[in-house]
N, CA, C and O of each residue as an XYZ file, in Angstrom:
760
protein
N      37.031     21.803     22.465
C      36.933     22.402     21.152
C      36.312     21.404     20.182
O      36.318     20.205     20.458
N      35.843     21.807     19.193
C      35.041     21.124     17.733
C      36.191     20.974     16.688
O      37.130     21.620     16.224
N      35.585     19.759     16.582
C      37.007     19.665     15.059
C      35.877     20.451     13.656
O      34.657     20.386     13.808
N      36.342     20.989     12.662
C      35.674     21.608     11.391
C      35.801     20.551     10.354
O      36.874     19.951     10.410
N      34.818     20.092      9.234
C      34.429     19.247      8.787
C      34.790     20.477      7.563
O      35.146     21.559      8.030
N      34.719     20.372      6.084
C      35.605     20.856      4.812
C      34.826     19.977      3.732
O      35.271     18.894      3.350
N      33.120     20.756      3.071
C      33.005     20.350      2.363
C      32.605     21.132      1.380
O      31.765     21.978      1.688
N      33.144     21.074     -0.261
C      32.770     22.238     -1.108
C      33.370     23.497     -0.907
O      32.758     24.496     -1.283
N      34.357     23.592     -0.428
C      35.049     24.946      0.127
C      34.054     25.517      1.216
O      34.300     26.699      1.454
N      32.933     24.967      1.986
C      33.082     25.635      3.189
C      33.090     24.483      4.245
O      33.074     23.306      3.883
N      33.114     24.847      5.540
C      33.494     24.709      6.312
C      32.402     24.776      7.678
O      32.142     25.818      8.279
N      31.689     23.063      8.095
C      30.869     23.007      8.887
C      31.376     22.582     10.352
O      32.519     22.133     10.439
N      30.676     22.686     11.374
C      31.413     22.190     12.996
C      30.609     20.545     13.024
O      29.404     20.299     13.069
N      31.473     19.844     12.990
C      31.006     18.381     12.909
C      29.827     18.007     13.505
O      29.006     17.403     12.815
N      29.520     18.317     14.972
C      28.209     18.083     15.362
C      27.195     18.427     14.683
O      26.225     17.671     14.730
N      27.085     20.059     13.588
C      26.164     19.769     12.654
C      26.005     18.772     11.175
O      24.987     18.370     10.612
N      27.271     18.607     10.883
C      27.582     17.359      9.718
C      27.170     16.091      9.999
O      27.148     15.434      8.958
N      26.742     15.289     11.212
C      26.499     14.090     11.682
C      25.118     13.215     10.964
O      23.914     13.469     10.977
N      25.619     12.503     10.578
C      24.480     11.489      9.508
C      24.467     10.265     10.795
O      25.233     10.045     11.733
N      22.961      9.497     10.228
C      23.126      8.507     10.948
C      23.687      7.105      9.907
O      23.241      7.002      8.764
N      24.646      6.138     10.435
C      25.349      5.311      9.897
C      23.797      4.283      9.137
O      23.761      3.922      7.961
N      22.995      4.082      9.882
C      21.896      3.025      9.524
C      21.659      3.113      8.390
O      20.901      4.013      8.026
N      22.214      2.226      7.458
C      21.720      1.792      5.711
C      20.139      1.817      5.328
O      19.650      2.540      4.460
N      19.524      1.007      6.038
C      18.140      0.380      6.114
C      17.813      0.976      7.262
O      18.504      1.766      7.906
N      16.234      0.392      7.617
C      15.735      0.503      8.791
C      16.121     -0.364      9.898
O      16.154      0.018     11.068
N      16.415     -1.547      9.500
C      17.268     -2.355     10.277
C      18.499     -2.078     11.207
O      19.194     -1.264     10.598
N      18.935     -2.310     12.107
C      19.960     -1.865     12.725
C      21.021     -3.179     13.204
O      20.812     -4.083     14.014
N      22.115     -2.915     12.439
C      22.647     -4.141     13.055
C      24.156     -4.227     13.665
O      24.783     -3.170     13.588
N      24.725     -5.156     14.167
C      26.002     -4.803     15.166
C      25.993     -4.185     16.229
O      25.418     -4.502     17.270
N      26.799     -3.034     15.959
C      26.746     -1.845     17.038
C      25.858     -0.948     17.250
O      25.728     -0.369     18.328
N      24.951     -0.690     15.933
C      24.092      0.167     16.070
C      22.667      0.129     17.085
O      21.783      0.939     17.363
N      22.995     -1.315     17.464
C      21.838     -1.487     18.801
C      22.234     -1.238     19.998
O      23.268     -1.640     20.532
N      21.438     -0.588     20.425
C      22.210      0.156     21.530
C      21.136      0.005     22.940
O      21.140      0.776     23.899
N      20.153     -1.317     22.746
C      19.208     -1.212     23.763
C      19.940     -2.550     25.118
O      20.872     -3.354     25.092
N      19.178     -2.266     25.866
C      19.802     -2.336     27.584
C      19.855     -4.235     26.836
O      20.943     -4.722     26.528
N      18.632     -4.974     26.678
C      18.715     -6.471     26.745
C      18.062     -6.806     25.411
O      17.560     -5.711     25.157
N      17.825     -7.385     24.667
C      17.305     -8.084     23.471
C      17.244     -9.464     23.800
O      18.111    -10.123     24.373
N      15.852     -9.933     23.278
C      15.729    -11.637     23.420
C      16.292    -11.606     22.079
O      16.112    -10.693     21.273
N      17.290    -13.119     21.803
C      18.366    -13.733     20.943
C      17.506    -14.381     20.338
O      16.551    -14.834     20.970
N      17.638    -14.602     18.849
C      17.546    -16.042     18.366
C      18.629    -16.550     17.496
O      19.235    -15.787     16.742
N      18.866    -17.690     17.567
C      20.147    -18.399     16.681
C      19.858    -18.305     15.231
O      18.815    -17.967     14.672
N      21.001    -18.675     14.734
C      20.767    -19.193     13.247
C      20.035    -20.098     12.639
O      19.655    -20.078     11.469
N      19.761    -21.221     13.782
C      18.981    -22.407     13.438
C      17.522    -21.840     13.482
O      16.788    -22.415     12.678
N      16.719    -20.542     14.456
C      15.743    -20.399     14.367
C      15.200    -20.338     16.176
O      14.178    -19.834     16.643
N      16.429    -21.122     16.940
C      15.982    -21.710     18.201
C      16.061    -20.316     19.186
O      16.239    -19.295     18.523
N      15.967    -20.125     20.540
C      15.933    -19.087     21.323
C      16.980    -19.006     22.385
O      17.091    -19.893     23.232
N      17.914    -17.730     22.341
C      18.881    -17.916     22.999
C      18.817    -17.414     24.277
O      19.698    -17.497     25.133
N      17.563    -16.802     24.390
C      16.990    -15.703     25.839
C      17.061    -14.588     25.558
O      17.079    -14.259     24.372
N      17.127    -13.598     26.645
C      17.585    -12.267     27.048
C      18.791    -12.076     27.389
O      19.332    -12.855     28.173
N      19.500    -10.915     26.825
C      21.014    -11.116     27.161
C      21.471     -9.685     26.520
O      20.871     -9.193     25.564
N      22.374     -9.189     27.023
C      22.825     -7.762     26.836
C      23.232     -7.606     25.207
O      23.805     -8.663     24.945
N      23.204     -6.876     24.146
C      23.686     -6.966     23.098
C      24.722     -7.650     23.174
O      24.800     -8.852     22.919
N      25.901     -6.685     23.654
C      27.553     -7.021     23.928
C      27.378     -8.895     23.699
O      27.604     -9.538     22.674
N      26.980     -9.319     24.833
C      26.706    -10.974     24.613
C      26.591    -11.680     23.244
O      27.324    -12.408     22.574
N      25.427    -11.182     23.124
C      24.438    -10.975     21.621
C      25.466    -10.927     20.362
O      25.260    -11.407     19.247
N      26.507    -10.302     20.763
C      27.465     -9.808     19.447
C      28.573    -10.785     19.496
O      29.027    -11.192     18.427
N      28.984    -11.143     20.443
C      29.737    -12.242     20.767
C      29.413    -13.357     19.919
O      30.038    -13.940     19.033
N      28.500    -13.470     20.321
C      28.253    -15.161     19.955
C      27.924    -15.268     18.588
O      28.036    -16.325     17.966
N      27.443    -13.999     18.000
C      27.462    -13.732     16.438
C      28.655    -13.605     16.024
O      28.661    -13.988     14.854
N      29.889    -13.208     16.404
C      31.122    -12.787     15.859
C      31.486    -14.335     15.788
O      32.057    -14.749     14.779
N      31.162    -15.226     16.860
C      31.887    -15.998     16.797
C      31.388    -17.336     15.611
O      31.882    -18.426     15.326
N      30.394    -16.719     15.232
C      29.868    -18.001     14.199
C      29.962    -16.948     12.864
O      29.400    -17.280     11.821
N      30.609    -15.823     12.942
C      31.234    -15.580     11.427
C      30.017    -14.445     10.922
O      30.225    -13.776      9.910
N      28.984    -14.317     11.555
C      27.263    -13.792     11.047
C      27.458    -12.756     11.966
O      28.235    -12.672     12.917
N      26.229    -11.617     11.317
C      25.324    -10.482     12.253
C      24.128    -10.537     13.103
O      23.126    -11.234     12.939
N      24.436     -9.541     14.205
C      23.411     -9.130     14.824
C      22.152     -8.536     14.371
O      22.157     -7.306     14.397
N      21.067     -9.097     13.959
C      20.185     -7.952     13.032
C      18.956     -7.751     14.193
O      18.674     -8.604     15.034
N      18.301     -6.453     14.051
C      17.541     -6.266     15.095
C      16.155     -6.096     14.498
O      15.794     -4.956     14.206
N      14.986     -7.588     14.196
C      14.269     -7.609     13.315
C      12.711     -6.885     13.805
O      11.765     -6.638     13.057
N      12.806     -6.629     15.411
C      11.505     -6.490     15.589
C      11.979     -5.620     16.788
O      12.296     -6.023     17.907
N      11.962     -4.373     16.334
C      12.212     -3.242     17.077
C      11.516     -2.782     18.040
O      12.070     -2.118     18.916
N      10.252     -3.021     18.076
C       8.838     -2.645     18.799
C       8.469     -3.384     20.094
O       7.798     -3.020     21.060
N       9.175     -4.649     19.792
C       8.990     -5.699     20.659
C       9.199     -5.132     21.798
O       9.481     -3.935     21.742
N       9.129     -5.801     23.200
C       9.425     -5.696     24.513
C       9.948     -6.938     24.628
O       9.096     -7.791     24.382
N      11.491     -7.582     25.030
C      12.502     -6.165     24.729
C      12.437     -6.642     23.166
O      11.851     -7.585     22.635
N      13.300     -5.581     22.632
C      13.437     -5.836     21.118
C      14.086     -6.856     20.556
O      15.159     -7.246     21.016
N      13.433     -7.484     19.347
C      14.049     -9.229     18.972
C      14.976     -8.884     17.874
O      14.748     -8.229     16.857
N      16.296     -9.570     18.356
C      18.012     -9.739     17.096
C      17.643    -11.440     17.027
O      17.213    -12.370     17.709
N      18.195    -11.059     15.555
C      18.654    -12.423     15.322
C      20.009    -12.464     14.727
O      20.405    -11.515     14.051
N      20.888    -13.716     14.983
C      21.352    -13.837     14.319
C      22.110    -14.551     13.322
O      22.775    -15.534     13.648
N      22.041    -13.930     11.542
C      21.670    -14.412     10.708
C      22.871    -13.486      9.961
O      23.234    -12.420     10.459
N      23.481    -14.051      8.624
C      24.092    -13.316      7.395
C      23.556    -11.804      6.912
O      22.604    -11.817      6.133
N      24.075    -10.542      7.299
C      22.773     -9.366      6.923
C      22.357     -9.457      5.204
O      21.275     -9.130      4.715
N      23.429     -9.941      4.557
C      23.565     -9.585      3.478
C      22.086    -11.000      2.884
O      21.232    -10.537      2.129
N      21.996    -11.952      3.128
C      21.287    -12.750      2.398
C      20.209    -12.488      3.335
O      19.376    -13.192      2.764
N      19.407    -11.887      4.613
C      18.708    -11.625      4.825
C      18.129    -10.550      4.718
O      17.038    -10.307      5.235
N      18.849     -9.700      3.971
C      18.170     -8.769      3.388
C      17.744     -8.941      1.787
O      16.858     -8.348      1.170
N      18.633     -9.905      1.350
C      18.148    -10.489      0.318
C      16.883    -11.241     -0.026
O      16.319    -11.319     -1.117
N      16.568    -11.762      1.102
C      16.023    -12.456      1.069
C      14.215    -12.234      1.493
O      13.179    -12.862      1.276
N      14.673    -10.737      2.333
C      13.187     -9.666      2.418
C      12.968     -8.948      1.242
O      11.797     -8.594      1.099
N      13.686     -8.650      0.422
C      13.565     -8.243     -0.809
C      12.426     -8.945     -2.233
O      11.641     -8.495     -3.068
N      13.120    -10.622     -1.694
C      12.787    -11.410     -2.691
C      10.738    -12.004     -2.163
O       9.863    -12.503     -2.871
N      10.733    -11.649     -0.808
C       9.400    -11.665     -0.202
C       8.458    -10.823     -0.672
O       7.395    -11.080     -1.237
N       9.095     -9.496     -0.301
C       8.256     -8.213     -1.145
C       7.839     -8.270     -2.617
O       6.684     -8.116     -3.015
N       8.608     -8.442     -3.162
C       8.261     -8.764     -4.574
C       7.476    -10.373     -4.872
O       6.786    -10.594     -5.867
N       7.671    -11.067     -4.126
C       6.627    -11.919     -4.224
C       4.972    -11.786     -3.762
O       3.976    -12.288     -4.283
N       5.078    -11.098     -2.836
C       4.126    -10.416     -2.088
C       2.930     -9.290     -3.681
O       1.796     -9.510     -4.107
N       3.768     -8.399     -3.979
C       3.245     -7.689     -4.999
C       2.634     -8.225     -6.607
O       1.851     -7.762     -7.435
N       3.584     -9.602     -6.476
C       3.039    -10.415     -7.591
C       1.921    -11.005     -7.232
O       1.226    -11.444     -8.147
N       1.489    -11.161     -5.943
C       0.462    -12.318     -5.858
C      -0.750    -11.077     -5.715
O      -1.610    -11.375     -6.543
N      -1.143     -9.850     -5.019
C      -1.156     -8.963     -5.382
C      -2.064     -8.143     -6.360
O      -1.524     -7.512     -7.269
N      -3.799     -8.125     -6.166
C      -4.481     -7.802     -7.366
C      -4.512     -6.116     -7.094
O      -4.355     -5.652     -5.964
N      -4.710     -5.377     -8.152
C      -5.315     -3.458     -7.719
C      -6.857     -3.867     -8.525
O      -7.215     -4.606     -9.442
N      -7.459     -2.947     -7.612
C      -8.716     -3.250     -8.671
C      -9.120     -1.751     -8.699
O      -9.096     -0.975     -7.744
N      -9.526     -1.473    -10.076
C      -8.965      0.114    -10.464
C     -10.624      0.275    -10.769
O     -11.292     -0.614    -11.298
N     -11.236      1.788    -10.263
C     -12.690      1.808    -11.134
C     -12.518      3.000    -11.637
O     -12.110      4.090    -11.237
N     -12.948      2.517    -12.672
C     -13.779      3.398    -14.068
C     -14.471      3.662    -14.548
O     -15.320      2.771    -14.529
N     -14.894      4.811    -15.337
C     -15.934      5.469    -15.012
C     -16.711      5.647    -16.372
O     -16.189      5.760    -17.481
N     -18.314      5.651    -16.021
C     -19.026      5.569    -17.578
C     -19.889      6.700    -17.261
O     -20.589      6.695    -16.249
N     -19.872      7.484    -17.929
C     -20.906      8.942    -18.076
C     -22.032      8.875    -18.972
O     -22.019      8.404    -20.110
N     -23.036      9.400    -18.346
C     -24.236      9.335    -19.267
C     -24.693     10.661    -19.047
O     -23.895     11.364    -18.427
N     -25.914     11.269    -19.437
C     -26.774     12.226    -19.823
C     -27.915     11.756    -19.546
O     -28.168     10.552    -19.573
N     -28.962     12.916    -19.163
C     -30.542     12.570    -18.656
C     -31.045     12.299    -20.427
O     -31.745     11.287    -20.416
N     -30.965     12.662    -21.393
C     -31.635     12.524    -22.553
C     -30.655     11.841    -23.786
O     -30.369     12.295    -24.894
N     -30.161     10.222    -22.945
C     -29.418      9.774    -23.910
C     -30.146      8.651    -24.405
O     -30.888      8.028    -23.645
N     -30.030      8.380    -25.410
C     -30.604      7.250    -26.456
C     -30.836      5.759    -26.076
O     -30.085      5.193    -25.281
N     -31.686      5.259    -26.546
C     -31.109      3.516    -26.086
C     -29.938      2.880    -26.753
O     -29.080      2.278    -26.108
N     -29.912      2.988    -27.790
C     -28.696      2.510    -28.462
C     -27.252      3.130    -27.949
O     -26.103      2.691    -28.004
N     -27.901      4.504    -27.360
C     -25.787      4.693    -26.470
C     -26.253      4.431    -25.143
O     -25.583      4.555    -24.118
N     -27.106      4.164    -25.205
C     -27.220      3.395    -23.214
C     -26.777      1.833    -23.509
O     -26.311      1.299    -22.502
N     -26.817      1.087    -24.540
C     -26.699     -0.114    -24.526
C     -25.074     -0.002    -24.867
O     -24.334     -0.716    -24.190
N     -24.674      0.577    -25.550
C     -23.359      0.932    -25.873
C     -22.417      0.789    -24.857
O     -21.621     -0.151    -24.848
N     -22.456      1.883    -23.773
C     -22.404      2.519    -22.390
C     -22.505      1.152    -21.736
O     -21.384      0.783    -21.386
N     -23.442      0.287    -21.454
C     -23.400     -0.621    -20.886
C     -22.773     -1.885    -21.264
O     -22.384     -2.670    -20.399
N     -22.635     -2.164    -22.739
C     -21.368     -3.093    -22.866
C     -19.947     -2.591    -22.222
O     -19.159     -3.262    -21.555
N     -19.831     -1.012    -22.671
C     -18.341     -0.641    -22.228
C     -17.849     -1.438    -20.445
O     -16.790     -1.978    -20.127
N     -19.299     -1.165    -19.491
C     -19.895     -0.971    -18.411
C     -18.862     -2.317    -18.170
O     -17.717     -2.237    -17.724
N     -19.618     -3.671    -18.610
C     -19.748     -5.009    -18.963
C     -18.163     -5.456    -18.752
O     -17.740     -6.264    -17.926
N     -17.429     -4.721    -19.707
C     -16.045     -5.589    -20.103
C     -15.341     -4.847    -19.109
O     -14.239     -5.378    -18.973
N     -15.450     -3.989    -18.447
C     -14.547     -3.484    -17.322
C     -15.041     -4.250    -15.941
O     -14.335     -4.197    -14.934
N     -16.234     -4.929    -15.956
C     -16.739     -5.568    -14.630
C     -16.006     -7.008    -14.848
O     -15.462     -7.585    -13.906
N     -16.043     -7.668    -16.487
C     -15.022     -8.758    -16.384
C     -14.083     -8.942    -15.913
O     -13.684    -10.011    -15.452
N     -13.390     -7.624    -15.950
C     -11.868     -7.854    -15.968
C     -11.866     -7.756    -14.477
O     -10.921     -8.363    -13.973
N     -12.949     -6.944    -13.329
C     -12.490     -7.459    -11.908
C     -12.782     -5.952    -11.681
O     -12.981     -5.802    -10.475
N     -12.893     -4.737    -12.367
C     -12.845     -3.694    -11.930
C     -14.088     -3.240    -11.512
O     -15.110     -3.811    -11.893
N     -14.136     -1.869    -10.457
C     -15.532     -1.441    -10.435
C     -16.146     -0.298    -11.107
O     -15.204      0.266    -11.664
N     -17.041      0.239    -11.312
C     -17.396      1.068    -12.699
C     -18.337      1.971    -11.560
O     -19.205      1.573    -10.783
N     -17.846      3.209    -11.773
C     -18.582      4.584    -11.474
C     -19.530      4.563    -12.402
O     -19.176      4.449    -13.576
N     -20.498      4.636    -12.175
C     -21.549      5.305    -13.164
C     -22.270      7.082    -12.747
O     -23.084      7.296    -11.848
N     -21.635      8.208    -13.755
C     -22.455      9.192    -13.654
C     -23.210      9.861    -14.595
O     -23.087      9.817    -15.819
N     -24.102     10.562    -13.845
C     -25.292     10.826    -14.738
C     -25.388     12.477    -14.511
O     -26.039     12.797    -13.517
N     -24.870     13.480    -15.238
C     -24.069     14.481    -15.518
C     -25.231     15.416    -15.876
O     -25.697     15.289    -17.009
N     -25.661     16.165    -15.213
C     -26.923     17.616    -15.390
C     -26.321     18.354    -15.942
O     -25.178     18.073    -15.580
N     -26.219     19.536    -16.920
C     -26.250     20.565    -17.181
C     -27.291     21.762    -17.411
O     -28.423     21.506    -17.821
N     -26.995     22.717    -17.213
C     -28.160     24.024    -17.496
C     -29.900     23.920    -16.818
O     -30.207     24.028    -15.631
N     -30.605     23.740    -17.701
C     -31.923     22.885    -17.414
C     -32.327     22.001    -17.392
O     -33.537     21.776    -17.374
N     -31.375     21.132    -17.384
C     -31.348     19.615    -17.091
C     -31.349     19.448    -15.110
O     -31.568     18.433    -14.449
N     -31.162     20.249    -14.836
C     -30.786     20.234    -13.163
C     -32.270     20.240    -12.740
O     -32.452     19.605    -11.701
N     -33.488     20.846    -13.328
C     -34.885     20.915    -13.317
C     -35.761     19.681    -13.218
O     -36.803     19.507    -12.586
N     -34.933     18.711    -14.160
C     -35.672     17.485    -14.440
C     -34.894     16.285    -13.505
O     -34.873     15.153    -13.986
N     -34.318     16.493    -12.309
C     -33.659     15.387    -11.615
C     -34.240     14.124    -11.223
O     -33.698     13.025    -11.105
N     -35.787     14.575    -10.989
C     -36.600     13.080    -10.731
C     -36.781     12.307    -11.601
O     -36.963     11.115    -11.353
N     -36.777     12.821    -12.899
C     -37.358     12.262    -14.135
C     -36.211     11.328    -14.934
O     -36.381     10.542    -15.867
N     -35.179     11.643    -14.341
C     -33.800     11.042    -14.900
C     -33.512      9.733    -14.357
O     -33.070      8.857    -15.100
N     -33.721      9.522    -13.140
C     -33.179      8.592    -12.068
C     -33.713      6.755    -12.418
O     -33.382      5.699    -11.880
N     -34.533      7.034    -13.407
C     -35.096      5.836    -13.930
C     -33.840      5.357    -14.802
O     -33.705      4.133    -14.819
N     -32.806      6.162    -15.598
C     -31.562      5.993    -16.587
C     -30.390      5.040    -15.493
O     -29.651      4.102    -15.794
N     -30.550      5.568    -14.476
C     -29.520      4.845    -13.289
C     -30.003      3.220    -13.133
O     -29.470      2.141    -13.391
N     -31.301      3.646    -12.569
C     -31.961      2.039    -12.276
C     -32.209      1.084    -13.896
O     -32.427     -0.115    -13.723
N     -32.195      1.325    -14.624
C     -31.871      0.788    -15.940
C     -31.166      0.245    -16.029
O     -31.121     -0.969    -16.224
N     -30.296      1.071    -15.898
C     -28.173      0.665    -16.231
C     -28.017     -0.399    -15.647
O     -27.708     -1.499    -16.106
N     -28.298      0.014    -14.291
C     -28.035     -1.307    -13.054
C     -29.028     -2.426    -13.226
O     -28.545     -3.401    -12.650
N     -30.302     -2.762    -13.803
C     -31.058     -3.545    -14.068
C     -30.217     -4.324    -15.195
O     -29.773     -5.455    -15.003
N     -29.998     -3.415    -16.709
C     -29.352     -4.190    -17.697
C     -27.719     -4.963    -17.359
O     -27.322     -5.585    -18.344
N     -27.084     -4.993    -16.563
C     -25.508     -5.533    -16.113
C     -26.269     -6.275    -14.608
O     -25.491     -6.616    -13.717
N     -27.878     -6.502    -14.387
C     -27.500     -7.018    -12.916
C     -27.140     -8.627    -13.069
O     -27.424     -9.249    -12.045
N     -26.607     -9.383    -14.065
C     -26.368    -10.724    -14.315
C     -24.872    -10.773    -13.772
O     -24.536    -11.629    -12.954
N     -23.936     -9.759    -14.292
C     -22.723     -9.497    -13.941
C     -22.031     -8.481    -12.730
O     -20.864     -8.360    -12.356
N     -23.051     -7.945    -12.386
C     -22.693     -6.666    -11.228
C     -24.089     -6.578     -9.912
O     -25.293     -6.820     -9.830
N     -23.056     -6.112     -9.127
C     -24.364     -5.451     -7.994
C     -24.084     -4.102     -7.801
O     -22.966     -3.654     -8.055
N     -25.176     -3.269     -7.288
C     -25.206     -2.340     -6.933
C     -24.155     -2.294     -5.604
O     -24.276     -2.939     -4.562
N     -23.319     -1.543     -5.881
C     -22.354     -1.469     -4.513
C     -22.673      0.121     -3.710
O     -23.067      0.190     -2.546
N     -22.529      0.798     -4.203
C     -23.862      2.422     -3.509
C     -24.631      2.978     -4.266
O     -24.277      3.387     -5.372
N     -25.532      3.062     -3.916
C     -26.810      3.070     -4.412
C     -26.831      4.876     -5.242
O     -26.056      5.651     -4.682
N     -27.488      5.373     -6.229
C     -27.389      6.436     -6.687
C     -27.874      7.580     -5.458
O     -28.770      7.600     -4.614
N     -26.640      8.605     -5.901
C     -26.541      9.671     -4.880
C     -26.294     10.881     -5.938
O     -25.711     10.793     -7.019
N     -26.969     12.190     -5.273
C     -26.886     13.392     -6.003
C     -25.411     14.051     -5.520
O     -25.136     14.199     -4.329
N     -24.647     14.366     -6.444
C     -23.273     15.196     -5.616
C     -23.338     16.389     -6.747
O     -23.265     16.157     -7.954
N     -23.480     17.656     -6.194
C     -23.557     18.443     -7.703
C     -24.309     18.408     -8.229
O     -25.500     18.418     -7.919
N     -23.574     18.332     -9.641
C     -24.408     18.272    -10.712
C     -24.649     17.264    -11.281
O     -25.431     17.296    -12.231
N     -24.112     16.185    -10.915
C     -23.918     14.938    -11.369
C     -24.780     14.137    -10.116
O     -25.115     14.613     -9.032
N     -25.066     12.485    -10.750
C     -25.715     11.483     -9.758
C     -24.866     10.164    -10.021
O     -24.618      9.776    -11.163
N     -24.473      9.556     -8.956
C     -23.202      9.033     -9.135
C     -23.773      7.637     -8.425
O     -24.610      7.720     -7.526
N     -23.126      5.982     -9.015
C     -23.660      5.178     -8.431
C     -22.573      4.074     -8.967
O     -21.986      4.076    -10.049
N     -22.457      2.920     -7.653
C     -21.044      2.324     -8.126
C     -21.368      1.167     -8.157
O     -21.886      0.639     -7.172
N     -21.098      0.394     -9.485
C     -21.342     -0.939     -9.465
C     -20.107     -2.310     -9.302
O     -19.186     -2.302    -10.119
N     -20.137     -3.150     -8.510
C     -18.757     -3.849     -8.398
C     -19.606     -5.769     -9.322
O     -20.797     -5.973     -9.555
N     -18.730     -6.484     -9.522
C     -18.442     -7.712     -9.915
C     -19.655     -8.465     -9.164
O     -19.783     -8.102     -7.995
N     -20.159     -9.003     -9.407
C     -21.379    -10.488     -8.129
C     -20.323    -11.303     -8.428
O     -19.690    -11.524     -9.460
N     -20.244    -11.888     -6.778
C     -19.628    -13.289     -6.607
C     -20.362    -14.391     -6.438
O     -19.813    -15.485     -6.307
């Protein structure tokens, strides 16, 4: 028979109520349940291959956990170590990890086949201070109506752009028609 589990006023059969105990992805103590694991000590050194049960022993007996850090392995690698400050202590990695850590975000400058020099130069300072900062800059060049007629005649506004910023930028893909728009990406020169 099933024992009945009592939650919220109703009433489930335990085999469907069953959570798994694992906090983390980590598995540690009992929750390893594979045939042999290669050991490593606290000091770092190698204790072999050896049945968990073993494995747990010799952790119980120095006061520490079994943690099972490399699951994938053949067989899978425990160490053992304090769970609590080694998980602390992957925590404090990750976040070091993300600080060191650049995003480099691109943004985007729109132009028109019949725009001015003075807002093309405009456009291209904006261009300018976003390539300082490390980012890369979409440049599109946006058709509407009967403007879609004159596509050859435009493409000189692209090679411009990229001529006036080539001190600070390179062409990273070269102008392409998508739509209605002509789209071309410039990144940082190193």
């Amino acid at each position: 028979m099933f024992r009945l589990i009592c939650v919220d006023s109703y009433c489930y059969p335990h085999f469907l109520y069953w959570r798994c105990t694992a906090i983390s992805d980590l598995f540690i103590n009992e929750q390893i349940r594979d045939r042999e694991v290669r050991v490593i000590g606290q000091d770092g050194e190698q204790l072999g291959i050896m049945p968990p049960k073993d494995a747990m022993k010799i952790a119980r007996e120095a006061g520490v956990d079994l943690v099972k850090i490399a699951p994938t392995a053949k067989p899978p690698v425990c160490k053992i170590v304090d769970y609590g400050k080694y998980k602390y202590e992957q925590l404090r990695k990750e976040k070091e990890a993300k600080k060191k850590q650049k995003t480099i975000e691109i943004k985007e400058v729109r132009l028109s086949p019949n725009i001015d020099i003075n807002d093309l130069n405009t456009k291209c300072n904006a261009a300018r201070k976003f390539l300082e900062k490390g980012n890369k800059v979409k440049v599109t060049l946006r058709f509407r109506g009967r403007e879609m007629a004159h596509i050859d005649d435009s493409k000189h506004i692209l090679a411009d752009f990229a001529e006036r910023l080539d001190d600070v930028a390179v062409v990273e893909k070269a102008p392409k028609m998508e739509g209605r728009s002509m789209m071309m990406f410039l990144a940082v020169k190193r």
